[in-house]
C-alpha positions, 0 to 999 in steps of 0.5 A: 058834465055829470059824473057818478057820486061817489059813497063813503061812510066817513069822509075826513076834510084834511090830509094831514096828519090828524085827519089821515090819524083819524081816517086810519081809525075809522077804516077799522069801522066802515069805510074811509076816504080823505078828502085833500085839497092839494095835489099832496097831503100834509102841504100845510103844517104838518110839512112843516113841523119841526116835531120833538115828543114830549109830555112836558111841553104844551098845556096839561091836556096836550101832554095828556094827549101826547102821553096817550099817543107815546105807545103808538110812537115807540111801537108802530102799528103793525106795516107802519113803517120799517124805521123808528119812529123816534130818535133820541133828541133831548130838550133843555128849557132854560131862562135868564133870572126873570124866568125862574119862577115859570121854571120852578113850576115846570120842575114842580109839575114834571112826570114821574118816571123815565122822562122826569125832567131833571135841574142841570146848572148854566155850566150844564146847558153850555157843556150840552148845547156848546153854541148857547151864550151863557150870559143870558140863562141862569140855569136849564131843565134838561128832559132827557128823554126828549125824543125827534119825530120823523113826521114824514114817516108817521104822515106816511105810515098812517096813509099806508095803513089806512089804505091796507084798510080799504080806506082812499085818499082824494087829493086836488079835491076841495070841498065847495058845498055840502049838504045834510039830508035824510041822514046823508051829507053830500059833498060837492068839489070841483068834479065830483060829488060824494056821499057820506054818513059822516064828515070828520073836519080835520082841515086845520087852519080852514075847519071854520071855513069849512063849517060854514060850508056845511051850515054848521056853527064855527067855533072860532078858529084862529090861524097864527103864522109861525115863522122859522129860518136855518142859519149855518152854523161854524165848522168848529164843532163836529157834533150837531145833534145838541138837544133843541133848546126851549126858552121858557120867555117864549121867545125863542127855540133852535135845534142842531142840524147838520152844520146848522140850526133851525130857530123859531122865534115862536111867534103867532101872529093871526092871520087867515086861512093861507099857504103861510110864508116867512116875511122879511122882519119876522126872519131878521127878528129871528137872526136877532135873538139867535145871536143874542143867545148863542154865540152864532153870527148870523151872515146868511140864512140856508133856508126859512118857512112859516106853517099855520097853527090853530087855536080856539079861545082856551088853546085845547083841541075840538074833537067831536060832534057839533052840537046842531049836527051829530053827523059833522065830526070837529078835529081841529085846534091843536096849536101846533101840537097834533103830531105827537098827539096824533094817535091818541087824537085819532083813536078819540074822534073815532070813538066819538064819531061813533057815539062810543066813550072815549078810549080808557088810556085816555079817560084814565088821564081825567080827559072829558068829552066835555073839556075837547067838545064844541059846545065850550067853544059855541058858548064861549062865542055867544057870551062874546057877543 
């Protein structure tokens, strides 16, 4: 059967929210399509965020990141949406003795400004989150300035822009093969072909995958599964919206719901690409430290999940061309932290894509082309070898 190829000048691999970030972007340049394996984008980890904004918790380019995309956040593009993007939603990191010395350097880091984290006592962090058990913290950092994302609406907002900007999302369409010739690439799916100048490779988890699609160097992506359960929580309190609680031994955070808490035991287990779920003793492990600290007996569980987060060797994003290939455009590796930095992250790709300097927000924070480019992680793959 044949069927007519379809022309694009940008055609992003990933329906989630750093591909459609970036798709956005691009469509102020030329033409845009998302190209999205499932029926519905965002199916993966973005669907499955449990986001908090903050410019204090990730590695230093990440919060640098986050910081570049906080004014996209707090005043939306222009029919994004019609709702806040951000609600208030504070963030107590806390730690029992053996974590003090992480604590005292992340106080010794904080930013100046509004969001300035602030030392608040055991008492503090009880009287703030009524279910903590106090027995096993010595004191917390409180960011006050925490703020919950509302990732369906920021997913969906940077769909409506992008197609108010002539730009297309393709769903049920995965790329099988592609190949690069007289500065074209053409990309085969099931049924239908497509014809671009450039290909941006924002397919979290499976952006090796589709690397080695289109004969181009991988950089050594590494999916983790990341499990996470709801657990009902007693009647006894009627004010759920605690700030969510971050323990700085990385083995644990929660945050209130109505009548419940989600908790993560922050788990990365490798696994390959995959539709993640939550197996059976990663979610007793996570009953078991949640009621271990708090006071919260764990009888039966109201939901569970596990999404996917991407790493390369130094946990930094890879945003950029590919050395071999200036027409094959990385957006991948963000471990788990795309959603708030998601414009920023955008607004890079695009400059790069186009051979432009990166955004001045952005140069200003000491970001390189160099420290988010490919090349580190090619390099680092051959002297692996």
């Amino acid at each position: 059967m044949t069927h007519d190829t379809i022309k694009t000048d940008f055609l992003v691999i990933g329906g989630g929210i750093a591909g459609v970030s970036a798709a956005y972007h691009l469509a102020a340049e030329g033409h845009a399509i998302v190209l999205e394996t499932e029926d519905v984008c965002g199916h993966h980890s973005t669907g499955r965020s449990a986001a908090i904004f903050s410019e204090h918790h990730g590695p230093e380019i990440i919060c640098d990141l986050a910081l570049a995309s906080k004014s996209f956040f707090e005043n939306p593009y222009d029919g994004f949406t019609e709702t806040p993007f951000l609600s208030k939603r504070g963030v107590i990191f806390t730690g029992d003795a053996s974590q003090q010395d992480a604590m005292d350097k992340m106080l010794a880091g904080s930013r100046d400004g509004d969001g300035a984290l602030r030392e608040i006592s055991s008492d503090e962090v009880k009287a703030l989150v009524p279910v903590i058990n106090q027995d096993v913290i010595a004191r917390g950092i409180y960011y006050e300035g925490g703020r919950e994302i509302d990732v369906h609406a920021v997913h969906q907002g940077w769909i409506r822009g992008l197609k108010k900007r002539g730009g297309e999302v393709h769903t049920s369409q995965e790329l099988l093969s592609a190949t690069f010739d007289n500065d074209v690439w053409t990309v085969k799916t099931r049924n239908k072909t497509y014809e671009a100048n450039y290909i941006i490779n924002a397919s979290g988890a499976w952006a090796d995958v589709i690397a080695e699609r289109c004969g181009v160097q991988k950089v050594g992506l590494v999916p983790k599964k990341r499990t996470v359960i709801t657990v009902p929580v007693s009647d006894d309190y009627d004010d759920y919206h605690w700030p969510m609680v971050i323990f700085t031994d990385g083995k644990l955070y929660f945050k209130s719901e109505k009548g419940a808490i989600m908790a993560s035991p922050m788990d990365e287990t490798v696994v390959e690409p995959m539709d993640a779920w939550a197996d059976n003793m990663d979610m007793a492990v996570t009953a078991d430290l949640v009621e271990k600290r708090t006071n919260i007996d764990v009888t039966k569980l109201i939901n569970h999940w596990a999404g996917l987060r991407s790493f390369v060797f130094d946990d930094i994003p890879v945003v950029g061309p590919t050395p071999d290939n200036d027409r094959f455009i990385w957006l991948a590796g963000q471990g788990g932290y795309g959603i708030k930095t998601c414009d920023a992250m955008g607004r890079i790709a695009t400059a790069l894509t186009l051979g432009r300097d990166l955004p001045d927000d952005v140069k200003k924070l000491g970001i390189t082309k160099e420290s988010l480019g490919a090349e580190r992680c090619i390099k680092h793959l051959k002297e692996a070898v």
